[in-house]
N, C-alpha and C positions, 0 to 999 in steps of 0.2 A: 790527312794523307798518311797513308803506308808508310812507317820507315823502311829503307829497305838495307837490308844487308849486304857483306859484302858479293857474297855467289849468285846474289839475283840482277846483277846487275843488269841482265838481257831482259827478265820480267820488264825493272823497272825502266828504259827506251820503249818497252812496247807499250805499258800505262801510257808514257806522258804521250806519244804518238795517238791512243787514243781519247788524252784530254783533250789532246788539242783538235782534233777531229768534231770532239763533239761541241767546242766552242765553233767551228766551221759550223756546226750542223743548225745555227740559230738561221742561217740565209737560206731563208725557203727556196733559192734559186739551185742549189747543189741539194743530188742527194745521196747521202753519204753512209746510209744504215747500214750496207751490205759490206763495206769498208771494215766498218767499226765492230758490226757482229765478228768477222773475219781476224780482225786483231785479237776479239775477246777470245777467239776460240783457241786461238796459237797461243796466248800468255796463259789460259787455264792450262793448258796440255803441257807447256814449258814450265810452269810452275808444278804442277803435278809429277812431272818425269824427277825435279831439281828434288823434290822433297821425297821421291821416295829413293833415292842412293844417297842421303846425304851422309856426312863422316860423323864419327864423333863432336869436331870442334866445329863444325859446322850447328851440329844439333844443342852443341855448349851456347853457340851465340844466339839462335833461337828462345834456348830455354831464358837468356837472359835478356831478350826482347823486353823494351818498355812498356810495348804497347800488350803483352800478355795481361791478362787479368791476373787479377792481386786478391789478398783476402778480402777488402768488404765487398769486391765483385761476386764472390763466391756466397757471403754472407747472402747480400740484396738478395741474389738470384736464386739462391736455393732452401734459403730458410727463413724460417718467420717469427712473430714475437719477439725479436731479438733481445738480448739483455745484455751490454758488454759490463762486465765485472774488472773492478783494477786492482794494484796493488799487490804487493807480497806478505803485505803485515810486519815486514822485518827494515823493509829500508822506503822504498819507495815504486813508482808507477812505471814499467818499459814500456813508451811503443813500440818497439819492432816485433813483441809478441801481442797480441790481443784476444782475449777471448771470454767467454761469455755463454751464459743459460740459451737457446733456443727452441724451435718445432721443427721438426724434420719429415716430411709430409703425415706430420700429424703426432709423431714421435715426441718425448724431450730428448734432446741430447746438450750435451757439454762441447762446444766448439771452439779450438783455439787452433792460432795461426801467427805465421810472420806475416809482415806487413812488411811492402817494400816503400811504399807511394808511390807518384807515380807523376811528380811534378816537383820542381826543386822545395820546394819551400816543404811538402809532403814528406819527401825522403830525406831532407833532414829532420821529421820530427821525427820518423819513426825508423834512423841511423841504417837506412839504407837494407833495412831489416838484419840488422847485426844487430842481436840479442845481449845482455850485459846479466850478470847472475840475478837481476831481481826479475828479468824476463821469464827464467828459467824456473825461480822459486815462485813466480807467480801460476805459472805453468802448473807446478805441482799442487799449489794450494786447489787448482782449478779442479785437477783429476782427483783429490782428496776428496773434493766435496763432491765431485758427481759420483762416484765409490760410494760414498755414502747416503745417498738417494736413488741409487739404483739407476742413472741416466749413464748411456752408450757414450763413448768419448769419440770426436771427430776431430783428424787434427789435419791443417794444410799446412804441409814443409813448400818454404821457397824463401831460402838464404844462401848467400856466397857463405857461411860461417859466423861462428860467436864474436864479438866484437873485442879486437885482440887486444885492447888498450889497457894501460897502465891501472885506469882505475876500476878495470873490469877485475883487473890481476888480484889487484888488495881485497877486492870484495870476492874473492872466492871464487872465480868463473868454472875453473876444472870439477868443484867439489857440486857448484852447481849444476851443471851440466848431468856429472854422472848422477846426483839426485832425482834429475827429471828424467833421465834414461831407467833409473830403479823403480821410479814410479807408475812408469809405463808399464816394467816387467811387473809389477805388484797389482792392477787391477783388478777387480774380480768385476769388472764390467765388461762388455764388448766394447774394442775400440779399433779405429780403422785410421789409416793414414792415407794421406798422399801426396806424390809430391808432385807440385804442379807449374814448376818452374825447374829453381836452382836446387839442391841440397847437397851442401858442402859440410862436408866433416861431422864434429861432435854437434856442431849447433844444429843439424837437423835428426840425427840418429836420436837427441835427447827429447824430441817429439815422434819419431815413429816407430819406437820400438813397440808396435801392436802386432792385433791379432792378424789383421790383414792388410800390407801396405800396396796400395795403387799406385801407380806413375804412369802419369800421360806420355805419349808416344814420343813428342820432341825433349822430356825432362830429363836433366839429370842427375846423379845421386852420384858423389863419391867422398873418398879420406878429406880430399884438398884439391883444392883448382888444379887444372891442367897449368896454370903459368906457374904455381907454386911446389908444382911437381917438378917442373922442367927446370925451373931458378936450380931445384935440389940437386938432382940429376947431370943436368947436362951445363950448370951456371948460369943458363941464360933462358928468359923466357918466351922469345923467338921460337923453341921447340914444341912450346903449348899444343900445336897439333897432335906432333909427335906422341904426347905424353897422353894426350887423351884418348886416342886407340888404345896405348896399351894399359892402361886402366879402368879400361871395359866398363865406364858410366852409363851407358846407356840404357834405358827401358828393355831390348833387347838382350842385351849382354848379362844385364842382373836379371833378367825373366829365366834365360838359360841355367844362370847356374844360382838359381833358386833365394834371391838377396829381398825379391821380390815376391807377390803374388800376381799381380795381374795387369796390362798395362791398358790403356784407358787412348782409344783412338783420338785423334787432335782431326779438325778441321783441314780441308787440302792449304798447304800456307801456313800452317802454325794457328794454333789457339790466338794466336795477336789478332787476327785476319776475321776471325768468327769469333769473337768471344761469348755470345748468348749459345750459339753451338756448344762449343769447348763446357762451357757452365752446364747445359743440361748434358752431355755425356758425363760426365762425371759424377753430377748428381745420380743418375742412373743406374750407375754402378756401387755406390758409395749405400744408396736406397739396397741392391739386391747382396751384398754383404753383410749390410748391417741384418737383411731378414735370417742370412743361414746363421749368423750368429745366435741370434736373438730369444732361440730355442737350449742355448749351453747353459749348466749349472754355473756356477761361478770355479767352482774347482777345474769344472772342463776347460772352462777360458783359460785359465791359469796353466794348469798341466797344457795344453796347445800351444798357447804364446812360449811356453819355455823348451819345447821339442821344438820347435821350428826356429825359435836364436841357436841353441844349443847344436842342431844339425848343421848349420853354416857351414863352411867348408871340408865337411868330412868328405872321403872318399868316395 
């Protein structure tokens, strides 16, 4: 079953009305199809109307939807041969970043991503996908060695941020972080991002600073949560809504004033709702990027990716 959030709450009366309908519908004595077609056609069109005005913190609780596919969703479904590679060679193994050699319809590429899980026992291995500096220097080792084989870098952001903890602190997280952001700007590969959930702060800008970053339509990308905006702001995190209109995270908002490239349509319902959908629109996209790259010398990648950071909020 759906979770459902909290502004569907009319959706979800009109599902259970039609579960329950269709448990009626086992007594061949009632006939009940033209009922239930009739519910189904009022909760598509209510859900349809509910997801295209949604708010910003509306589109926050979406993008952090459980039920969204996660990276090895994205792995399974869109690439093959997989090889996932660990370690940073300096300390030890993150889960919350993973990534790994691949084929990408047909392609090699270098694929790395946060992992959220997606079950308790999941999201604590891999800390709710809050990265720690050996996630970040693994990151880099990754983009090092496809750099040096000539393989295209793919990368899926979807984290609340870097994992703020003490022993992230000792180990380096800021110096990491900015490492794997310089390593992104250093590529002479094509590399493509997206973000396909959450991207909060430095811990997802330190995987997408590429050539061309995607964001699905419900995701969003910004400095810091909306509650930890608001905590700032206003002392209290109550105002979350507040603070996430005027920090203009959304796929639309960064498509406007150019934070982005291009945003990647989601299923009516959120990516949670279709996930095989959501998986191949993005692969779709992520396929006809990686082609107009694919033709750059390596200076061109380099000279592009650094006019298009560099341009960021000028005039």
């Amino acid at each position: 079953m759906t979770a459902f959030l909290d502004f569907e709450k009319q959706v979800a009366a009109l599902d259970r009305q039609i579960a329950e309908l269709r448990e009626m519908g086992d007594d061949p004595s009632l006939n009940i199809d033209n009922d239930i077609a009739r519910l189904e056609d009022k909760s598509s069109k209510m859900l349809r109307d509910i997801y295209n005005k949604l708010t910003p913190w509306q589109k926050t609780q979406v993008a952090r939807h459980p039920d969204r596919p996660h990276f090895k969703h994205y792995v399974a479904g869109l690439f093959d041969d997989w090889m996932p590679l660990a370690g940073d060679r300096k300390f030890g193994d993150d889960q919350a970043i993973l990534g790994g050699l691949a084929r990408f319809r047909g392609r090699r590429v270098m694929v790395i991503g946060h992992e959220k899980g997606d079950d308790i026992p999941s999201r604590m291995k891999h800390n709710f996908g809050m990265a720690k500096p050996e996630g970040y220097r693994k990151a880099i080792r990754l983009m090092q060695l496809a750099d040096r084989f000539g393989l295209p870098v793919v990368t899926l952001v979807d984290t609340s941020g870097a994992f703020p903890g003490i022993q992230a602190e000792e180990r380096g997280q800021a110096e990491a972080i900015a490492r794997s952001t310089e390593q992104c700007l250093a590529l002479g590969v094509p590399m493509v991002a997206a973000v396909v959930g959450e991207g909060g702060s430095g811990g997802a800008i330190a995987l997408a600073a590429a050539n061309r970053v995607l964001m699905f339509e419900h995701a969003v990308y910004s400095v810091i949560s909306p509650e930890g905006c608001a905590s700032i702001l206003w002392r209290t995190s109550d105002k979350a809504a507040d603070a996430a209109a005027a920090m203009k995270m959304s796929a639309q908002d960064l498509l406007g004033i150019k934070i982005i490239d291009r945003i990647v349509a989601e299923p009516v319902g959120g990516a949670h709702r279709a996930p095989d959908a959501a998986i191949a629109a993005l692969g779709e996209a992520i396929a006809q990027e990686l082609d107009a790259l694919s033709g750059l010398s390596r200076d061109s990648l380099l000279a592009a990716r650094e006019e298009k950071f560099l341009a960021m909020g000028r005039a």
